[in-house]
Every structure is written in C-alpha cells, then in structure tokens.
TIRO-2110 file (N, C-alpha, C; in Angstrom, 1 decimal):
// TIRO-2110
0.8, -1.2, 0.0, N, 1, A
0.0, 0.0, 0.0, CA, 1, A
0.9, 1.2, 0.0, C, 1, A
0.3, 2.5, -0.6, N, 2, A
1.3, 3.2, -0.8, CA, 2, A
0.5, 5.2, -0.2, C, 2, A
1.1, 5.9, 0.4, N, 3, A
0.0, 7.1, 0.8, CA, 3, A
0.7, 8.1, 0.5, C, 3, A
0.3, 8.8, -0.3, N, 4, A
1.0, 9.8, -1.0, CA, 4, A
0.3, 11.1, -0.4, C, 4, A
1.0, 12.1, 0.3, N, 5, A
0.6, 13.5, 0.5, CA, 5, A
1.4, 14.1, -0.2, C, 5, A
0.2, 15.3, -0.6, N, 6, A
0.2, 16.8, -1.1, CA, 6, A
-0.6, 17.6, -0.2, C, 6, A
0.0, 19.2, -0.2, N, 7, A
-0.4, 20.6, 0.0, CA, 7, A
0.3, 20.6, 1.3, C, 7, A
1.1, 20.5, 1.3, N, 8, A
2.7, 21.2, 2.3, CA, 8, A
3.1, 22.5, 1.7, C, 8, A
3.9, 23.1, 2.3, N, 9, A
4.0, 24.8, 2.1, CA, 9, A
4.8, 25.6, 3.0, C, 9, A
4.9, 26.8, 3.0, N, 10, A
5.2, 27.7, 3.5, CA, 10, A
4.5, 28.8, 3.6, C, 10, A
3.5, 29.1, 5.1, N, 11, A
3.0, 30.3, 4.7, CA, 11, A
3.2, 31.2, 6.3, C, 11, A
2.2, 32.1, 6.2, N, 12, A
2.4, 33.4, 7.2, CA, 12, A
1.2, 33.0, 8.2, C, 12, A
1.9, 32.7, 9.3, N, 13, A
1.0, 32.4, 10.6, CA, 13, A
-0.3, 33.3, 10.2, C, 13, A
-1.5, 32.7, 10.3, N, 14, A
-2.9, 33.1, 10.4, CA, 14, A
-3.3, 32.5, 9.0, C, 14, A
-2.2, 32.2, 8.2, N, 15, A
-2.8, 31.4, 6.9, CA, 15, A
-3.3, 30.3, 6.7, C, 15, A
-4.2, 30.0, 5.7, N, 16, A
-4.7, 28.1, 6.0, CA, 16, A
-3.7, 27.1, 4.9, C, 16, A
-4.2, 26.1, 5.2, N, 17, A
-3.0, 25.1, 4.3, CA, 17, A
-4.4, 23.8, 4.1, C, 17, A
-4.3, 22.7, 3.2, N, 18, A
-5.2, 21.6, 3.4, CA, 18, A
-4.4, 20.8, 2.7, C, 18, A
-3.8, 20.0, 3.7, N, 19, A
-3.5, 18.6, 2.7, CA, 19, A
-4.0, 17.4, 2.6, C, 19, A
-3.5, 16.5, 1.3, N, 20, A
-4.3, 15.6, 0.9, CA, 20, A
-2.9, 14.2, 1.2, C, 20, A
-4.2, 13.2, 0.9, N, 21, A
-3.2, 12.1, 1.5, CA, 21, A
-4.4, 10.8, 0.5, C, 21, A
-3.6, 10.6, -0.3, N, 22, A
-4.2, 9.6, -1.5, CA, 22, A
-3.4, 8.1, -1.1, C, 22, A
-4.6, 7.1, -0.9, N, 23, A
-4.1, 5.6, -0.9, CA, 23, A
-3.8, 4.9, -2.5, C, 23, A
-2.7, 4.1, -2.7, N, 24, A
-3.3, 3.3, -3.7, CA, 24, A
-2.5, 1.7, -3.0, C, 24, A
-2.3, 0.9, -4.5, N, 25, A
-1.6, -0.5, -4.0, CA, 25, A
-2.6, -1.3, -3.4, C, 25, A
-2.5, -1.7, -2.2, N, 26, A
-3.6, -2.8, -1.8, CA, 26, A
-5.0, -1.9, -1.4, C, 26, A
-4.8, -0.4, -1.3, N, 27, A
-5.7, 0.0, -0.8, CA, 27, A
-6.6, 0.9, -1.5, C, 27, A
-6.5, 0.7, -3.1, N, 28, A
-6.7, 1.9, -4.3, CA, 28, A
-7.9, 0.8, -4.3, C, 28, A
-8.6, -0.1, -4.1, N, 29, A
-10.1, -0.4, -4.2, CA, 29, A
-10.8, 0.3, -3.4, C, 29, A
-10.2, 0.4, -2.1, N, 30, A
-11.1, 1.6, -1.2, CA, 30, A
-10.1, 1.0, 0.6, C, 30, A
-9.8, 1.8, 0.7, N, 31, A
-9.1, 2.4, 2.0, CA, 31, A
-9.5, 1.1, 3.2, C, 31, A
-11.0, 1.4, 3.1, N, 32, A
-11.9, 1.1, 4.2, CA, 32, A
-12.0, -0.7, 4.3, C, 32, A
-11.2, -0.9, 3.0, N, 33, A
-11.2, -3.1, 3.2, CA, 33, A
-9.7, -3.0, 4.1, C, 33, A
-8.9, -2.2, 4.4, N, 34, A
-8.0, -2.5, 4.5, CA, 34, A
-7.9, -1.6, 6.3, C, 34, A
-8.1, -0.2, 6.1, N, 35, A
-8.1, 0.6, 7.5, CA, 35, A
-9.3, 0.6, 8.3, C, 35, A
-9.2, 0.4, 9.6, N, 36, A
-10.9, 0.9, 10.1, CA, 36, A
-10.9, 2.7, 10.4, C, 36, A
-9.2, 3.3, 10.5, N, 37, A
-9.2, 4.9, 10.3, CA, 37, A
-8.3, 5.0, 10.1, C, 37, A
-8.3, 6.6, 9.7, N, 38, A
-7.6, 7.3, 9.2, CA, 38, A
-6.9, 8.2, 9.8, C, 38, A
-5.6, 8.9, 9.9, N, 39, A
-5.0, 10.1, 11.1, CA, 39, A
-4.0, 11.0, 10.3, C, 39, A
-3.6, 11.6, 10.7, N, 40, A
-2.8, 12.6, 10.5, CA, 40, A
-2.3, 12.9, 12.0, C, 40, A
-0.4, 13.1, 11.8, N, 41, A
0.5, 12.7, 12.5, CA, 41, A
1.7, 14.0, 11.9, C, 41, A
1.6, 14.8, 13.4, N, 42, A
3.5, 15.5, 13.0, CA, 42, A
4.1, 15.3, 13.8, C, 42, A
5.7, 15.8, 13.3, N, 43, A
6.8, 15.5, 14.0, CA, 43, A
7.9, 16.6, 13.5, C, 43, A
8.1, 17.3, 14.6, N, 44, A
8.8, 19.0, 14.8, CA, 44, A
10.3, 18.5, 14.8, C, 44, A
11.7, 19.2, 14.0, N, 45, A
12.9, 18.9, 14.4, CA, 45, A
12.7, 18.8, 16.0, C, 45, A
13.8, 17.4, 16.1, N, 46, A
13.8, 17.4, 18.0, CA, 46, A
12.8, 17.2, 18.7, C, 46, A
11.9, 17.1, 18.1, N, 47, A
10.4, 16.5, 18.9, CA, 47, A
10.3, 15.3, 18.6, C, 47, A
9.3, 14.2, 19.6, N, 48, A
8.2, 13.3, 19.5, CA, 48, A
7.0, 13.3, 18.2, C, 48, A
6.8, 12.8, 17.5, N, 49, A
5.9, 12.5, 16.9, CA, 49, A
4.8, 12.8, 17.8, C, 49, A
3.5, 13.8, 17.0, N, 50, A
2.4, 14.3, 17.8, CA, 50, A
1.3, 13.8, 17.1, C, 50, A
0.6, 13.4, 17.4, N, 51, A
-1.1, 12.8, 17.1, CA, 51, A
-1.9, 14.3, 16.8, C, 51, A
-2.4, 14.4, 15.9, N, 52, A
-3.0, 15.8, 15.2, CA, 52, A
-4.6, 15.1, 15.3, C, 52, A
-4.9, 14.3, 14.8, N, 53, A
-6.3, 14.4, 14.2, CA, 53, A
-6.7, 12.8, 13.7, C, 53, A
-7.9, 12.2, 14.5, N, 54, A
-8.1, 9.8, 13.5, CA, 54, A
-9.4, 10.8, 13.8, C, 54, A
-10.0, 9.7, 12.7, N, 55, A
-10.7, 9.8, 12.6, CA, 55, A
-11.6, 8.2, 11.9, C, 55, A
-12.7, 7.8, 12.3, N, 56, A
-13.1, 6.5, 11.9, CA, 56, A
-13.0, 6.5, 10.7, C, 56, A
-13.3, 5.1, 9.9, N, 57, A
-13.6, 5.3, 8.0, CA, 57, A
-14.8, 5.2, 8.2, C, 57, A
-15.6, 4.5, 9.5, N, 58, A
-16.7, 4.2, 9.3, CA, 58, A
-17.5, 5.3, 10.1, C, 58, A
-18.4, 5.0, 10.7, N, 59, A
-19.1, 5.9, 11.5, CA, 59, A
-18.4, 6.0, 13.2, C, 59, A
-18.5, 6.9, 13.6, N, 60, A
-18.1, 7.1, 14.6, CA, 60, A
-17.0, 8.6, 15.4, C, 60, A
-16.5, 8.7, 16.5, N, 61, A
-16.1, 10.0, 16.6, CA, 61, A
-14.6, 10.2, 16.4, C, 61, A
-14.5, 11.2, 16.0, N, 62, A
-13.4, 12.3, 15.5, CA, 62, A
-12.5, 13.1, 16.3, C, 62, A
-11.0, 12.8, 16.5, N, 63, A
-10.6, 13.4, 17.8, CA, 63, A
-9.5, 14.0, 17.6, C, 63, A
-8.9, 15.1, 17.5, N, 64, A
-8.3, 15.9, 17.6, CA, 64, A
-7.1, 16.2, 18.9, C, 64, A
-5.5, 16.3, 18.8, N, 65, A
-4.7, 16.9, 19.5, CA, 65, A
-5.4, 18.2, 19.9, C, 65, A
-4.9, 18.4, 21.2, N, 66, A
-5.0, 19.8, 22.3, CA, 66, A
-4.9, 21.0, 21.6, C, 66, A
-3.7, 20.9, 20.7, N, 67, A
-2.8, 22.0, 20.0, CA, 67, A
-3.9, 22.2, 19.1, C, 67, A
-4.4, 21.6, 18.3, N, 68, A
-5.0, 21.8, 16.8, CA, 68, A
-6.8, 22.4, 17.2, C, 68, A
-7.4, 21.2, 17.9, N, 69, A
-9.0, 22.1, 18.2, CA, 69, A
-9.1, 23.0, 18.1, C, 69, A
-9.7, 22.9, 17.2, N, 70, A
-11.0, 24.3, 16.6, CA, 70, A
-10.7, 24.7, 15.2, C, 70, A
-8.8, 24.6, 15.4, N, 71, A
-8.6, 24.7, 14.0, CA, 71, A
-8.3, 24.1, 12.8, C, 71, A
-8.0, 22.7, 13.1, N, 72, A
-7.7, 21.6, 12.4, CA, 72, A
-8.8, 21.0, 11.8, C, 72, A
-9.1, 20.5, 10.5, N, 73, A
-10.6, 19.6, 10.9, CA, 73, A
-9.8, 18.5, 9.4, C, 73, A
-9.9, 17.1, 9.9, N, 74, A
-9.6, 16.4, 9.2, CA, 74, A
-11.3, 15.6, 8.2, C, 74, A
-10.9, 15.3, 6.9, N, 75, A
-12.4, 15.0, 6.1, CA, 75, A
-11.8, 13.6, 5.5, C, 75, A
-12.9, 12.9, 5.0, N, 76, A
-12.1, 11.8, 3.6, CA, 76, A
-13.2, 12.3, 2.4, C, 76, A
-12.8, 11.3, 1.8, N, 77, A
-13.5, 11.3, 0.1, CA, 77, A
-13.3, 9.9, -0.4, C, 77, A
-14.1, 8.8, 0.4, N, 78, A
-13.5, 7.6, -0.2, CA, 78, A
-13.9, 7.2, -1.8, C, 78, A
-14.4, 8.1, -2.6, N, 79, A
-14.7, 8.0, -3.7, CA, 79, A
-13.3, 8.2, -4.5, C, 79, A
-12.7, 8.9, -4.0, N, 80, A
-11.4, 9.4, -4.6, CA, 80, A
-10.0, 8.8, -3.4, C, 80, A
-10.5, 7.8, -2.7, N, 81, A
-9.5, 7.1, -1.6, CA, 81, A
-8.6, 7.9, -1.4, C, 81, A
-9.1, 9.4, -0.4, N, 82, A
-8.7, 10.4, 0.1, CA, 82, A
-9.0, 10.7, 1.3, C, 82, A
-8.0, 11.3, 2.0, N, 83, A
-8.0, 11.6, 3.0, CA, 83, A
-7.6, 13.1, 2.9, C, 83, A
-8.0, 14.4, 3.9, N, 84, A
-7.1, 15.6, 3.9, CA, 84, A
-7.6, 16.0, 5.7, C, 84, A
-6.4, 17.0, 5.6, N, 85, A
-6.6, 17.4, 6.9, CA, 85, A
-6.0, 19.5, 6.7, C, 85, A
-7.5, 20.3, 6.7, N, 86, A
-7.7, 21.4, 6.4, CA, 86, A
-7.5, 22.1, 7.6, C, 86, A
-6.0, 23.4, 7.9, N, 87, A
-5.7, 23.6, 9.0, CA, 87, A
-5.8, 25.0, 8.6, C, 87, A
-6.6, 25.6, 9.3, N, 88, A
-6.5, 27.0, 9.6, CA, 88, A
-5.8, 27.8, 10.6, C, 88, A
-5.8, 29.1, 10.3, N, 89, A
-5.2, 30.1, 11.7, CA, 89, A
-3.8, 29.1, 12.1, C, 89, A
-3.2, 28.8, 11.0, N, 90, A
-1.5, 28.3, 11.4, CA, 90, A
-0.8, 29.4, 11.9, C, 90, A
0.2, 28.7, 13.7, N, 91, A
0.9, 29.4, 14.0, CA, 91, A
2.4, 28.4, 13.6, C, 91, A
3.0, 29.3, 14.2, N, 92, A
4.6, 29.0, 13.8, CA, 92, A
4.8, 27.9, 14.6, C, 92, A
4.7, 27.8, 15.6, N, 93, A
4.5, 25.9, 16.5, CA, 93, A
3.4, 25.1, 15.8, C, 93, A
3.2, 25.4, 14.4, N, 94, A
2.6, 24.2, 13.6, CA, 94, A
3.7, 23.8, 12.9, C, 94, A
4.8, 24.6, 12.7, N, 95, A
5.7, 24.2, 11.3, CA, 95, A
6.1, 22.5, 12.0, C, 95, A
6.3, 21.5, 11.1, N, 96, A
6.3, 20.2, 11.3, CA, 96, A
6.4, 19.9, 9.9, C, 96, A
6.6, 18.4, 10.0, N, 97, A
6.6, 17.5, 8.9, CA, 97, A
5.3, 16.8, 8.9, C, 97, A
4.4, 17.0, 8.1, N, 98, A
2.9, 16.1, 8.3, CA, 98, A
2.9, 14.9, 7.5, C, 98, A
2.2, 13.8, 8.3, N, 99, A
2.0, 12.4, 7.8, CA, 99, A
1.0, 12.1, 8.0, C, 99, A
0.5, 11.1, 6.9, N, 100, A
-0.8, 10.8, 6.7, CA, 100, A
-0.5, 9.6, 7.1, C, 100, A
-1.4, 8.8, 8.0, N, 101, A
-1.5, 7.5, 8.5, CA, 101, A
-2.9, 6.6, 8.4, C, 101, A
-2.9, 5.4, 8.0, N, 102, A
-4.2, 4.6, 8.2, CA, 102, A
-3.9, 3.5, 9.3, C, 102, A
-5.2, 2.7, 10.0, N, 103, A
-4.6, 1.8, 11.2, CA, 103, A
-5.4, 0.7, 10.7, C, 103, A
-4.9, -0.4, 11.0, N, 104, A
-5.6, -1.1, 10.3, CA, 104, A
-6.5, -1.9, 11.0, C, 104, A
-7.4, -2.4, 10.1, N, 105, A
-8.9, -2.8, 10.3, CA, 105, A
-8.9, -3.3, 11.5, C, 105, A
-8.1, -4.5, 12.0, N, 106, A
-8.0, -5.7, 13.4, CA, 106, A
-8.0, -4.8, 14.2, C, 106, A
-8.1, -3.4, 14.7, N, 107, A
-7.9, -2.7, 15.5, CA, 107, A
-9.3, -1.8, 15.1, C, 107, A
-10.1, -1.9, 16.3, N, 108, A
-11.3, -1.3, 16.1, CA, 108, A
-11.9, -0.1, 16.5, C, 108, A
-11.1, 0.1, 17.7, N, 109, A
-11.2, 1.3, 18.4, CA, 109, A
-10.0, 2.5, 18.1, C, 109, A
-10.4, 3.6, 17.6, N, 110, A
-9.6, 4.7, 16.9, CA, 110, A
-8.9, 5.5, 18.0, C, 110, A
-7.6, 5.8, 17.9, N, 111, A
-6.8, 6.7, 18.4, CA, 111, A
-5.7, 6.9, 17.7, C, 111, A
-4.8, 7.7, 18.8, N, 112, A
-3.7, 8.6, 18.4, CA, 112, A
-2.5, 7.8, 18.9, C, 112, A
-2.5, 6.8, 20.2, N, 113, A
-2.1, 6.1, 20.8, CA, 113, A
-1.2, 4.9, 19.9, C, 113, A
-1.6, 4.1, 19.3, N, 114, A
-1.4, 2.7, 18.6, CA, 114, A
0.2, 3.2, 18.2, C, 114, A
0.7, 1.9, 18.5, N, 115, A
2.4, 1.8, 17.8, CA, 115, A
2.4, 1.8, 16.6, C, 115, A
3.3, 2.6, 16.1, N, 116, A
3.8, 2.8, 14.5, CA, 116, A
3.3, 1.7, 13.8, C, 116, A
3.9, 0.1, 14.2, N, 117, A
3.6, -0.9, 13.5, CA, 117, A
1.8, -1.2, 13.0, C, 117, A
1.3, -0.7, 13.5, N, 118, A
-0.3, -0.6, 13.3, CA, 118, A
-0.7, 0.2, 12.6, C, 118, A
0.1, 1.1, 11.8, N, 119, A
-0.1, 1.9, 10.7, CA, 119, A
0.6, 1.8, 9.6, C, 119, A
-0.2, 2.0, 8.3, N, 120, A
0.3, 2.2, 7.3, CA, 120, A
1.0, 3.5, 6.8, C, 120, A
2.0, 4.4, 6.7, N, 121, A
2.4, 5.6, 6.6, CA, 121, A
2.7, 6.5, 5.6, C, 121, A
2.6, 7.8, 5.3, N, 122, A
2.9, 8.4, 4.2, CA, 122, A
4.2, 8.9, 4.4, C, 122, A
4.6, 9.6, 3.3, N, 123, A
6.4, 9.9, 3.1, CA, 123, A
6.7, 11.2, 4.1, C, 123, A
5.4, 11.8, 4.3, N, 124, A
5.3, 13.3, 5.3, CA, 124, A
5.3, 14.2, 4.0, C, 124, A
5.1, 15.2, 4.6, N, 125, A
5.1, 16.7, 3.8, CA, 125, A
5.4, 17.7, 4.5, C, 125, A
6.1, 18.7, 4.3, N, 126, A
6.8, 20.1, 5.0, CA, 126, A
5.7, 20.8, 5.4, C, 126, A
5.3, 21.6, 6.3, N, 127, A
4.5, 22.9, 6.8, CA, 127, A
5.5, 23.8, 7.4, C, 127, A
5.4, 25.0, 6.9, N, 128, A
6.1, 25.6, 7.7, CA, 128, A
5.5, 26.9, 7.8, C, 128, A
5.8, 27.7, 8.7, N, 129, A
4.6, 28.5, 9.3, CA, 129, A
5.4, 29.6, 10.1, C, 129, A
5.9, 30.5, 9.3, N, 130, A
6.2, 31.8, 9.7, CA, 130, A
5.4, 33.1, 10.5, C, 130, A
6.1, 34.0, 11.7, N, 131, A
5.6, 34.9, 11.7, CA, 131, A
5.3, 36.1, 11.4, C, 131, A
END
C-alpha cells in the first residue's frame, strides 16, 4: 500500500494550508477493506511524533490533539481514496513535517495512541509556518 501527501507549504501564521493524503496499491479499491481509520501525524525537528487528528472510516467519533482544536478539521473522500486534513489560523509551533497514516482494520477502536507498526504511513510533507 502506498499514501501519498500533497499541500505542504510555506506560509504566514494566520494562513490556511489543506492537505491531501491519497491511498493506492492494496488500498486503491477503497481504503476502508483494508483501515478501520484514518489520522494525520507530526513531527517538529527534536520532537516526538504528535497525534493531530483519526478519525473512523466508518461511522463514529473524530478526535483531535490539544494544540489543533477548533482549527484543524480532518475529512475523507473515499470516492477518490482520500483523506485531507484542512488547517487553519496556522501558528509557527505548527511548522512540522505532516504524515498521513491509516490503522488497520483488526484494531477497532480509533486513536492517536497505537504503535507505528499498526499503521500504514505516508512519506510526510513540509509545513512551515512563519511569523
């Protein structure tokens, strides 16, 4: 399986950004035979990897890091086996490397929590976020 992000950038704290995060390979039939969710994942030079935003494929609730509420809101499009995650009012403690992640199905209950190995991952994309 393979997850390809776009809409990384460089812009001016208060600006918005929305990136996208396309499946294909085992998962270009549709996302949802293969993940039960979907997340989005950064990681700051010299930081921990931070939990941003899962979200179910199926029905169910949507949870968000501390840092991001209110302005973050992650969506899919499994028509187009898409995921994006639309960030508004970016401050400069957003600049990070963003990864798109899916977890897979045998795991049914959604978080931010689950070991790397339980995810399928993207290559990341740059944000950077000037004042």
């Amino acid at each position: 399986v393979s997850l390809v992000e776009s809409g990384g950038g460089s812009v001016q704290a208060g600006d918005s950004l929305k990136l996208s995060c396309t499946a294909s390979g085992d998962a270009a039939s549709g996302y949802e035979h293969r993940w039960g969710c979907v997340a989005w994942f950064r990681q700051a030079p010299g930081q921990q990897r931070e939990g941003v935003a899962v979200q179910p494929v199926g029905a169910g609730s949507t949870y968000y890091g501390d840092s991001v509420k209110g302005r973050f809101r992650i969506s899919q499009d499994k028509a187009k086996n898409t995921f994006y995650l639309q960030m508004n009012s970016l401050k400069p403690e957003d600049t990070a490397t963003y990864y798109c992640a899916g977890l897979h199905s045998s795991v049914t209950i959604c978080g931010l929590g689950y070991s790397s190995t339980w995810w399928d991952w993207g290559q990341g994309t740059q944000v950077t976020v000037s004042s």
